[in-house]
N, C-alpha and C positions, 0 to 999 in steps of 0.2 A: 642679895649682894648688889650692890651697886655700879650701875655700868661706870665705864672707864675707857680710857685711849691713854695709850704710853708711846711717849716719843723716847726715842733714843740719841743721843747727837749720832749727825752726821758721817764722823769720822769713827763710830765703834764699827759698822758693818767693813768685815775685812780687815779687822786688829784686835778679834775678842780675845783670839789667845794669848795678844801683848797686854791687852785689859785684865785678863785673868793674872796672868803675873805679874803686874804694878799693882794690883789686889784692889784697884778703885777704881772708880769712874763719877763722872760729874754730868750736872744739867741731864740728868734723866726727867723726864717732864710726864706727871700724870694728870689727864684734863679729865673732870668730869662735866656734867651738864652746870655744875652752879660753881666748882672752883679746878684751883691748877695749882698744882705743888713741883716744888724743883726739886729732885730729890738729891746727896752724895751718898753712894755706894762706898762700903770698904767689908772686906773679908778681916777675919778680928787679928790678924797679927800686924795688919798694914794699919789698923786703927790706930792698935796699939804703940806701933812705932810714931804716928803721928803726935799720939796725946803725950808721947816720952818724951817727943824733940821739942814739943813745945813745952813742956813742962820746963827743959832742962834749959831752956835757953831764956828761964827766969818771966816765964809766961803763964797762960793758963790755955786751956783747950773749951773752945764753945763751937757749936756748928748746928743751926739746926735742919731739919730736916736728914737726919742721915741714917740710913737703912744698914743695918749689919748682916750679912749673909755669909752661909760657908765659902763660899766661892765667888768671884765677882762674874759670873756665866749667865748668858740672855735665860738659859730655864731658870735660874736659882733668883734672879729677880723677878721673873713675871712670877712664881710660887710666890715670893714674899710679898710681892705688890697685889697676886689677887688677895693673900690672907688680911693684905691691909684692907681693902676694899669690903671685905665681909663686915670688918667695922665702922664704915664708913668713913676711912682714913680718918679715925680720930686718932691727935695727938699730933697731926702732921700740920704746920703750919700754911695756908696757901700763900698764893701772889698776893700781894694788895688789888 
């Protein structure tokens, strides 16, 4: 597996439970020694509501880098970000 460092923004410590039920979070940042990916979190009904309001308001939905987990909760991301890391976050685009 590949090592790694995950930052979280500044403002999730002391608001996961408000994090958890907005069902998202943004600018999660996973550095490795050769890249850095930005990541957006969502739990799949808060996805879902996003891909619908943009669908419906005669748009379409792109986003990359975005992580889907059952719950937007500090363990339910570091589980999905080590499982990314076993593949060496292919599929995740980094920074330039």
């Amino acid at each position: 597996m590949i090592q790694y460092r995950l930052k979280f923004p500044e403002y999730f410590d002391g608001y996961e439970v408000e994090t958890e039920a907005k069902g998202y979070l943004v600018d999660v940042v996973v550095s490795t020694g050769k890249a850095t990916f930005t990541l957006t979190i969502y739990d799949p009904a808060r996805l879902a509501q996003e891909i619908a309001d943009e669908l419906s308001s005669g748009g379409y939905f792109s986003l990359s880098n975005v992580l889907v987990v059952p719950a937007v909760t500090k363990a339910e991301i570091l589980r999905a970000v080590d499982s990314l890391a076993r593949t060496e976050f292919s599929g995740l685009n980094p920074i330039p």
